[in-house]
C-alpha beads as a LAMMPS data file, in Angstrom:
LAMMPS data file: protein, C-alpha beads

299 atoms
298 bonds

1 atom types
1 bond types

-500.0 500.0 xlo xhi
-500.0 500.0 ylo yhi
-500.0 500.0 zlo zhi

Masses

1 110.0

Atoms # bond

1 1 1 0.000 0.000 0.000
2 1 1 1.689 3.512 -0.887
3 1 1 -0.472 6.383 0.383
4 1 1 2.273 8.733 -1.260
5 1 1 1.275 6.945 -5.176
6 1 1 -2.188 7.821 -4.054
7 1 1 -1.385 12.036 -3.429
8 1 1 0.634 12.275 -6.291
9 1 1 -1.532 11.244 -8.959
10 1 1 -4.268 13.459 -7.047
11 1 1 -2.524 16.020 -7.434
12 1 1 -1.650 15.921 -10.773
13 1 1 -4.849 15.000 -12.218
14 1 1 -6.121 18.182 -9.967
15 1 1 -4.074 19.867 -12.208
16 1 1 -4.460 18.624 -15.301
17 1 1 -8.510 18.894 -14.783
18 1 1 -7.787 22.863 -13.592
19 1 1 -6.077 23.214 -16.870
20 1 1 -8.631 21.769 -19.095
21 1 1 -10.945 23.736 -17.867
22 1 1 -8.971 26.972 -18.393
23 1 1 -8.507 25.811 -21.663
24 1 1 -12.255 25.606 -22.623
25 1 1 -13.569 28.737 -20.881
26 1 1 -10.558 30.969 -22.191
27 1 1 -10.593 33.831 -19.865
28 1 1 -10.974 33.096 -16.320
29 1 1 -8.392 31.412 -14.341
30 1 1 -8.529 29.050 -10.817
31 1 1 -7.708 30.730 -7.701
32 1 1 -5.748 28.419 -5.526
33 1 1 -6.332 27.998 -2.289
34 1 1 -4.182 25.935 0.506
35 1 1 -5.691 25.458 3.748
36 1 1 -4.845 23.117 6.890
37 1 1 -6.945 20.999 8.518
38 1 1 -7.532 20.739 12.589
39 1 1 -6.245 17.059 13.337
40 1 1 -3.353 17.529 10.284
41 1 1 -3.109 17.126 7.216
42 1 1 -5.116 19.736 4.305
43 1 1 -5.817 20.554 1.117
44 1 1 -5.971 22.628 -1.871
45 1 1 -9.235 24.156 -3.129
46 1 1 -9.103 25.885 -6.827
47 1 1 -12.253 27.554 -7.612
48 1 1 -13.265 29.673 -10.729
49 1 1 -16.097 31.944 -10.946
50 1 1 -17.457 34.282 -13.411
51 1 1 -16.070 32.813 -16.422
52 1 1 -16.988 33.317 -20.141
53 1 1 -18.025 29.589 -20.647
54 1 1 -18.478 28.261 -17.046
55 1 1 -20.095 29.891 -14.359
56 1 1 -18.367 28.136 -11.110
57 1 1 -15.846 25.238 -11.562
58 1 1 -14.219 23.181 -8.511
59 1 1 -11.920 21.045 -8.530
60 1 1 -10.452 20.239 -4.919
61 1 1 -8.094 17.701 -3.176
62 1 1 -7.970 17.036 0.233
63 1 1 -5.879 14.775 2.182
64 1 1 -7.196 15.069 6.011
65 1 1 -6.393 12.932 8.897
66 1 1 -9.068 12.556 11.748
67 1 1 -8.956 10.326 15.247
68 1 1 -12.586 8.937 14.549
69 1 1 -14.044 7.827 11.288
70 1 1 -17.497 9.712 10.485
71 1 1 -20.361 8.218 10.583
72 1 1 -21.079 8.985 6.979
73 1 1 -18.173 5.688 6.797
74 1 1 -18.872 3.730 9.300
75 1 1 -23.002 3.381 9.247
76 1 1 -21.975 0.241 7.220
77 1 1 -18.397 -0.669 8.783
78 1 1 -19.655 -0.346 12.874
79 1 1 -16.149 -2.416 13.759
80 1 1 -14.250 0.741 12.047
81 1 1 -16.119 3.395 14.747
82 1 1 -13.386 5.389 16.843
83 1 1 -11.047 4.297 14.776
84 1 1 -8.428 6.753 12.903
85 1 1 -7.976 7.512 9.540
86 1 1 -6.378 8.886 6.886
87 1 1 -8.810 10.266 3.510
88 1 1 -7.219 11.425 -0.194
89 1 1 -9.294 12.353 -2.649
90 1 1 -10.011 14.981 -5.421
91 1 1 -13.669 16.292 -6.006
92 1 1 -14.960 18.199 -8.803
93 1 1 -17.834 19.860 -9.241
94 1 1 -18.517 21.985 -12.868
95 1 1 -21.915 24.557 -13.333
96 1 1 -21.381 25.758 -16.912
97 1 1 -22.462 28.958 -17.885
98 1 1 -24.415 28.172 -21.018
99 1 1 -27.630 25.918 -20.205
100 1 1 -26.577 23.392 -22.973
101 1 1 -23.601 22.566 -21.409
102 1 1 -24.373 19.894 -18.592
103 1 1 -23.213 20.213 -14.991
104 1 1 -20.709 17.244 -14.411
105 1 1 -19.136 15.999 -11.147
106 1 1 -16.497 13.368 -10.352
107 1 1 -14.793 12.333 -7.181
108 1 1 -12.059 9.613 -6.408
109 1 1 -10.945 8.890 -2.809
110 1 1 -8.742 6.237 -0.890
111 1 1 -9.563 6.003 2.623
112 1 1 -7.152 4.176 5.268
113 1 1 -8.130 2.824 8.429
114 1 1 -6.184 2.319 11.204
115 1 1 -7.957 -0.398 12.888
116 1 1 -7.563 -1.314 16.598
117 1 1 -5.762 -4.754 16.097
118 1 1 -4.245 -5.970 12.741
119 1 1 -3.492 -3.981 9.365
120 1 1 -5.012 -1.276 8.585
121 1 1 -8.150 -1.229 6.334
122 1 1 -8.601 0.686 3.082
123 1 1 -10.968 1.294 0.541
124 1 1 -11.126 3.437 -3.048
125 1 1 -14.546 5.022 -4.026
126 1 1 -15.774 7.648 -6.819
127 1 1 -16.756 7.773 -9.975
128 1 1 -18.747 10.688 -12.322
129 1 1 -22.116 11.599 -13.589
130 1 1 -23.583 14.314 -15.907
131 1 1 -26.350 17.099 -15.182
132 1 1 -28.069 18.130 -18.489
133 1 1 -30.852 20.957 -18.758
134 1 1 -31.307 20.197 -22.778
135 1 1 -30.644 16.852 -23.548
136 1 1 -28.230 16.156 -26.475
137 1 1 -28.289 11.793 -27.320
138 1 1 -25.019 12.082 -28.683
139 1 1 -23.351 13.461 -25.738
140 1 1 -25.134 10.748 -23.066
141 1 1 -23.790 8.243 -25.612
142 1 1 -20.528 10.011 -25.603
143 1 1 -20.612 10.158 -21.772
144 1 1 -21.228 6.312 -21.184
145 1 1 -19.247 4.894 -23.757
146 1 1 -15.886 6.978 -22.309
147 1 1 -17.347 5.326 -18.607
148 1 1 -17.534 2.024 -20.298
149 1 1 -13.934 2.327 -21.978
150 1 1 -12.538 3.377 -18.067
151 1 1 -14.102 -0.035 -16.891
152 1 1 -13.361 -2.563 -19.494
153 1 1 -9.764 -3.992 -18.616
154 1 1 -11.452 -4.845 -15.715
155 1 1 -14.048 -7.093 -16.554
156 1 1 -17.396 -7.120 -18.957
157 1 1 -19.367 -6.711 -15.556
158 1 1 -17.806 -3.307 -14.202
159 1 1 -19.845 -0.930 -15.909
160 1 1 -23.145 -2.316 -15.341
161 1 1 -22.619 -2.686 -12.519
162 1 1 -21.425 1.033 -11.769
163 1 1 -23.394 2.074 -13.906
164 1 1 -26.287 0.692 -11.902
165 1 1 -25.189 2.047 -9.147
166 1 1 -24.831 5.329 -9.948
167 1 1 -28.477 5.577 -11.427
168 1 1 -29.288 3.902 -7.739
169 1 1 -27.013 6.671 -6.294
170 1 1 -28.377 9.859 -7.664
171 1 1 -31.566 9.436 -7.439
172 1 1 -33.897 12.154 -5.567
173 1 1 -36.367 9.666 -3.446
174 1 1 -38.169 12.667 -2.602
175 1 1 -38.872 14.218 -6.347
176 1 1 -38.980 9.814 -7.765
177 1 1 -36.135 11.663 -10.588
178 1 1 -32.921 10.982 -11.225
179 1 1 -30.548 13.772 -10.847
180 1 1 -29.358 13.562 -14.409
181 1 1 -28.190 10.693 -16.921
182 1 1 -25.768 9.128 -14.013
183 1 1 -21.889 7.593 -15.387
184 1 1 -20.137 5.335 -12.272
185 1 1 -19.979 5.358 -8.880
186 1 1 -18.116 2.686 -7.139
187 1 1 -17.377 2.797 -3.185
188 1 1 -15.784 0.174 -0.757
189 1 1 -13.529 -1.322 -3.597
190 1 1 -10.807 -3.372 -2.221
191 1 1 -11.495 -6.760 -2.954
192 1 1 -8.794 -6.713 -6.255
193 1 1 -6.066 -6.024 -4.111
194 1 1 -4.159 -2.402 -4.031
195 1 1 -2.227 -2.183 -6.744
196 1 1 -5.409 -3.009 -9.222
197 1 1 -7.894 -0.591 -7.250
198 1 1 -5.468 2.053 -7.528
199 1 1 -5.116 1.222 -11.239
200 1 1 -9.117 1.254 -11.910
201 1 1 -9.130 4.637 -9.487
202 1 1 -6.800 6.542 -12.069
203 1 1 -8.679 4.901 -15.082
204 1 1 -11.823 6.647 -13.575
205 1 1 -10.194 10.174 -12.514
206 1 1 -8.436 10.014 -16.059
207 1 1 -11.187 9.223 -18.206
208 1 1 -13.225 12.502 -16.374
209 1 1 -11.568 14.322 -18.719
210 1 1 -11.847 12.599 -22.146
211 1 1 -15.654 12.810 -21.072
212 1 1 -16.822 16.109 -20.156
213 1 1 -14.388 18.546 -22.182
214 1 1 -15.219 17.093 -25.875
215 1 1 -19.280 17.837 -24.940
216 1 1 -18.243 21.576 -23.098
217 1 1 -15.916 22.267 -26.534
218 1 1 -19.192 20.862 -28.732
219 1 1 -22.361 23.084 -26.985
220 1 1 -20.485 25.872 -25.645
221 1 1 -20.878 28.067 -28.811
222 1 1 -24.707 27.182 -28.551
223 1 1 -26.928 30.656 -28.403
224 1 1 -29.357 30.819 -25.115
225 1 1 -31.607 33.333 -23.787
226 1 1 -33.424 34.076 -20.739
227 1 1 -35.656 31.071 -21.111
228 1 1 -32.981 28.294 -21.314
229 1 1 -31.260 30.441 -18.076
230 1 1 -34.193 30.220 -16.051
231 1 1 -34.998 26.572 -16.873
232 1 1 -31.002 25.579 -16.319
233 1 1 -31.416 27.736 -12.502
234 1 1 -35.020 25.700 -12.122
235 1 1 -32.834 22.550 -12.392
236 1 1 -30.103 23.667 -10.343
237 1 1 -32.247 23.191 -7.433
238 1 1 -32.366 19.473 -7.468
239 1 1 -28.623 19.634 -7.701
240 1 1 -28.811 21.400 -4.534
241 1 1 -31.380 19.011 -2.748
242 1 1 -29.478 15.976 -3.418
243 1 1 -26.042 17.792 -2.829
244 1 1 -27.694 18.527 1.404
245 1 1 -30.048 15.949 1.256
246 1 1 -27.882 12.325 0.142
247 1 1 -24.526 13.299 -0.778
248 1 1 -21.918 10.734 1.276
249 1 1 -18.887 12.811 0.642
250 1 1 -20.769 16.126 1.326
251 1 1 -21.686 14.286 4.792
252 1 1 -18.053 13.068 5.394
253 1 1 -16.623 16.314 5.100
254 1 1 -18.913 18.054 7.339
255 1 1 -18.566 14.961 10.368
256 1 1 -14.477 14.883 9.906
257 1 1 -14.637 19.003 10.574
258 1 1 -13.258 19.473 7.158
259 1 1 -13.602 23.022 5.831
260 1 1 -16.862 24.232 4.744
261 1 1 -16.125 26.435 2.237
262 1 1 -14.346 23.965 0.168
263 1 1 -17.435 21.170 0.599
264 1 1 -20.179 23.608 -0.068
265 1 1 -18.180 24.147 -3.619
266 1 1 -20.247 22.086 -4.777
267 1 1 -23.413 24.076 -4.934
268 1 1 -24.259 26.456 -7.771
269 1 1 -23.604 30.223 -7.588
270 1 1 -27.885 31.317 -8.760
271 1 1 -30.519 28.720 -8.545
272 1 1 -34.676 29.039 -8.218
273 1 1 -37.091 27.115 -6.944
274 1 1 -40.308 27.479 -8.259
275 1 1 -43.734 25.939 -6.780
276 1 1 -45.184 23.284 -9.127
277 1 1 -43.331 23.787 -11.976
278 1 1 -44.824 22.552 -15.146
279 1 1 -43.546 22.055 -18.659
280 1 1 -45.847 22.108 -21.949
281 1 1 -46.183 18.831 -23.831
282 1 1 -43.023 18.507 -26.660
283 1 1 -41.432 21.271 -24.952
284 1 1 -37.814 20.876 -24.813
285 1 1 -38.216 21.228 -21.320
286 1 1 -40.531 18.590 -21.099
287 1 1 -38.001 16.213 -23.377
288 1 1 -35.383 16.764 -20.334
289 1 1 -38.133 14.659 -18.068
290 1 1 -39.908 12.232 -21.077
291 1 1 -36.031 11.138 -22.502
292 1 1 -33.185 11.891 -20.299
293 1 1 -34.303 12.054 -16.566
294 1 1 -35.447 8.043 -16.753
295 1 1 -33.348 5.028 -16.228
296 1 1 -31.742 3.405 -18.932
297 1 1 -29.000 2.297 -20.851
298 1 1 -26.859 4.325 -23.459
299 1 1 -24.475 1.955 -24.672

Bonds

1 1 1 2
2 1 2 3
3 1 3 4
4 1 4 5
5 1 5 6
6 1 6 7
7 1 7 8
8 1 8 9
9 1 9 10
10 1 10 11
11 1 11 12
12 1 12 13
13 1 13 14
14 1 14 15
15 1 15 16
16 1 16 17
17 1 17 18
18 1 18 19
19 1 19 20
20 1 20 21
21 1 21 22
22 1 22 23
23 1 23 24
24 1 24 25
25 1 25 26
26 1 26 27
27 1 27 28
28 1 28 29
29 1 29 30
30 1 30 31
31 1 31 32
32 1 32 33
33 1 33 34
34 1 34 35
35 1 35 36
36 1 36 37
37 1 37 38
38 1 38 39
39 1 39 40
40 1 40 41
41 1 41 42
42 1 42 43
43 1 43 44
44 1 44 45
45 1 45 46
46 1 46 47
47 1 47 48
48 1 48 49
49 1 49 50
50 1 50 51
51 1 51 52
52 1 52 53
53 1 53 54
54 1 54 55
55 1 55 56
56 1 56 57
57 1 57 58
58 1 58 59
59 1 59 60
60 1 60 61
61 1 61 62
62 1 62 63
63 1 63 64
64 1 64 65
65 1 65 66
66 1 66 67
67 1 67 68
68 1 68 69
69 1 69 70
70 1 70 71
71 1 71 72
72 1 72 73
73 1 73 74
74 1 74 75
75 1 75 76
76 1 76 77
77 1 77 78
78 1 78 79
79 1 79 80
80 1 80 81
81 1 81 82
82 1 82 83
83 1 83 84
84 1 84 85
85 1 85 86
86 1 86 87
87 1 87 88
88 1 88 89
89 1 89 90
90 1 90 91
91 1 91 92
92 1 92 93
93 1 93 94
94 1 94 95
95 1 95 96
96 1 96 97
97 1 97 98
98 1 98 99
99 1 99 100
100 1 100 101
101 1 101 102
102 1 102 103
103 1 103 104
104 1 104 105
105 1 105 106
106 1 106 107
107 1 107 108
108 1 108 109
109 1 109 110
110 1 110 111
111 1 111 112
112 1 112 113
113 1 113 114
114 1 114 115
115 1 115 116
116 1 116 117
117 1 117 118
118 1 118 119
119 1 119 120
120 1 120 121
121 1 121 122
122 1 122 123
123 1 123 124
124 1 124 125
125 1 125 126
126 1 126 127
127 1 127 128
128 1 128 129
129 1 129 130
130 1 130 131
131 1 131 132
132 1 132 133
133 1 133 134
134 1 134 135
135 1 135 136
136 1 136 137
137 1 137 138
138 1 138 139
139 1 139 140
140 1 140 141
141 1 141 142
142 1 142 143
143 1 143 144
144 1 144 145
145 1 145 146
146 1 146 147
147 1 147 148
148 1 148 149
149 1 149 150
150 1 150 151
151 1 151 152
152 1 152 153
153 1 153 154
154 1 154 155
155 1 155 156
156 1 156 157
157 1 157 158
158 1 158 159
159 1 159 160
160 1 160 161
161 1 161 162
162 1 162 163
163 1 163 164
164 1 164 165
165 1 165 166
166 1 166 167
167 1 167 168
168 1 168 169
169 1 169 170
170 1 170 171
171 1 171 172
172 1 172 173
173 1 173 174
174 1 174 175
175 1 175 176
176 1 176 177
177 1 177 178
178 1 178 179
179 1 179 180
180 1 180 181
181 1 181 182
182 1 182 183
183 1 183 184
184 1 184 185
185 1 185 186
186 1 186 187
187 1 187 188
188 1 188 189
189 1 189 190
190 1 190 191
191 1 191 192
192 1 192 193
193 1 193 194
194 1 194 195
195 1 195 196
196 1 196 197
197 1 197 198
198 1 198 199
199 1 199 200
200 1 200 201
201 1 201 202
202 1 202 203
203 1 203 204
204 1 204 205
205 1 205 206
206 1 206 207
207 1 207 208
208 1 208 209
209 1 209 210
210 1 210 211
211 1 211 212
212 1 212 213
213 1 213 214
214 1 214 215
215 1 215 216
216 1 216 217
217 1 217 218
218 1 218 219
219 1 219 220
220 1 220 221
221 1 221 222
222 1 222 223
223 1 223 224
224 1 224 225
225 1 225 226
226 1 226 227
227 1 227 228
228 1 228 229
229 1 229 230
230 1 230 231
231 1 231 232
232 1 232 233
233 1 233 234
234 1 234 235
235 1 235 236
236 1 236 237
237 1 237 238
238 1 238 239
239 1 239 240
240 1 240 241
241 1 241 242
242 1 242 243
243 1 243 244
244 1 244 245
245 1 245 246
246 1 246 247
247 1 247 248
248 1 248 249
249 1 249 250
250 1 250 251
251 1 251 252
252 1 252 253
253 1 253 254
254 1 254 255
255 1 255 256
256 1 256 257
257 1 257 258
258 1 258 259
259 1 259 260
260 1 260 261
261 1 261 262
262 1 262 263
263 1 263 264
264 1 264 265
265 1 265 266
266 1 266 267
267 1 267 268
268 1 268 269
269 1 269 270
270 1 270 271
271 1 271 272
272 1 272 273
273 1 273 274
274 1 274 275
275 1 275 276
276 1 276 277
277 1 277 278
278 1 278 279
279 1 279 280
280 1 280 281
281 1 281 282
282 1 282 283
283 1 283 284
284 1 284 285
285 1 285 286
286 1 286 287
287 1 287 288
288 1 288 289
289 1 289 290
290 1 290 291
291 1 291 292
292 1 292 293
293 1 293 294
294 1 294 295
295 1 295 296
296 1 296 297
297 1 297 298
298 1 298 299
């Protein structure tokens, strides 16, 4: 096990996601931001806001130690309560500027336990999923075949699987909707021993990239108005309720004390909420809900 591997491919793939980023929005630039954390250890938040193509980008790594694993982790690992540990990971979070260029996330993380007799435990989690307002096939099929691609030297049933999962994941019980077209999400991985987990971890952080900035260079030229801007801050709020409402890593932040300005990145700069909201029939608003916001499978 080599918690320094771990760091520095966070880091560098921090970087590298920063930069492509940059590259698509071509006039604003990340502010970087280093900050410590209580029981040791820290991170480095880089935030942009106000940008020509996207409105608010994150992209944040944190590598925090704590003297007693959340709750968030050990609701389904009780023998790993009061126990300390070590968490890496890098989140990001992207709210685009233009309403037909989807909001994507992706987060990879390797948590180490130090358990009260024997080695310590460890696990790698994350994955990615994509937020559209107007629905483009092309770009969900885009989306799940680079997912599919991350998951395939590791056997036919990975992205299914994931896949599953994530549609399980991000789902708003409350509103019966997904929160978008889902990707992967994976937690708890261990069983292929470290070197392999680590492997598939950096096959899912890399492959982030080759999925979201080929659909952000495609739409981002695409004219909007004030209707697709309202309907994209509409939608916003669900990001928000599942974000407060379900969100593990938003949960494991806030129980380890982490900083709060760097995991409430995640939320969008304007969003509206709107009582009863309804669409007309054939709308492309109402498309969103009739082709996109339903389970099923792209590739």
């Amino acid at each position: 096990m080599n918690v320094t591997a771990v760091k520095t491919y966070l880091l560098d793939l921090q970087q590298r996601i920063v930069q492509s980023f940059e590259h698509e929005d071509g006039a604003a630039k990340f502010i970087q931001d280093v900050w410590e954390h209580g029981e040791g250890g820290g991170g480095l938040t880089c935030v942009l806001s106000g940008g020509k193509v996207i409105e608010k980008a994150g992209v944040n790594f944190s590598h925090v130690h704590g003297k007693s694993l959340p709750t968030a982790a050990t609701a389904r690992r009780p023998e790993l309560a009061n126990c300390p540990f070590q968490a890496l990971g890098v989140s990001v979070v992207v709210h685009p500027l233009n309403p037909y260029i989807p909001t994507a996330h992706a987060n990879v993380r390797f948590i180490m336990v130090e358990k009260k007799h024997g080695d310590p435990y460890w696990w790698f989690g994350g994955g990615f999923d994509l937020t559209p307002y107007y629905g483009f096939e092309e770009d969900c099929v885009h989306w799940h075949s680079m997912a599919k691609a991350a998951c395939e030297p590791y056997g036919p049933e990975v992205y299914p699987r994931l896949k599953k999962w994530c549609d399980e994941y991000f789902y708003l019980k409350h509103r019966a909707e997904p929160r978008g077209i889902g990707g992967l999400f994976f937690d708890d991985l261990n069983e292929w021993g470290f070197v392999d987990c680590f492997a598939f971890m950096r096959s899912v952080g890399d492959c982030f990239i080759k999925a979201y900035q080929p659909i952000v260079n495609k739409r981002k030229a695409h004219e909007f108005g004030e209707r697709e801007r309202a309907f994209q801050c509409y939608r916003r709020g669900r990001y928000v309720e599942f974000n407060l409402l379900y969100d593990r890593g938003t949960l494991f932040g806030l129980q380890s004390g982490g900083r709060t300005e760097s995991i409430l990145m995640s939320l969008p700069p304007v969003v509206n909420w709107e009582y009863a909201k309804q669409f007309a029939e054939g709308s492309a608003e109402a498309e969103l809900y009739r082709r996109f916001l339903l389970t099923r499978e792209w590739v």
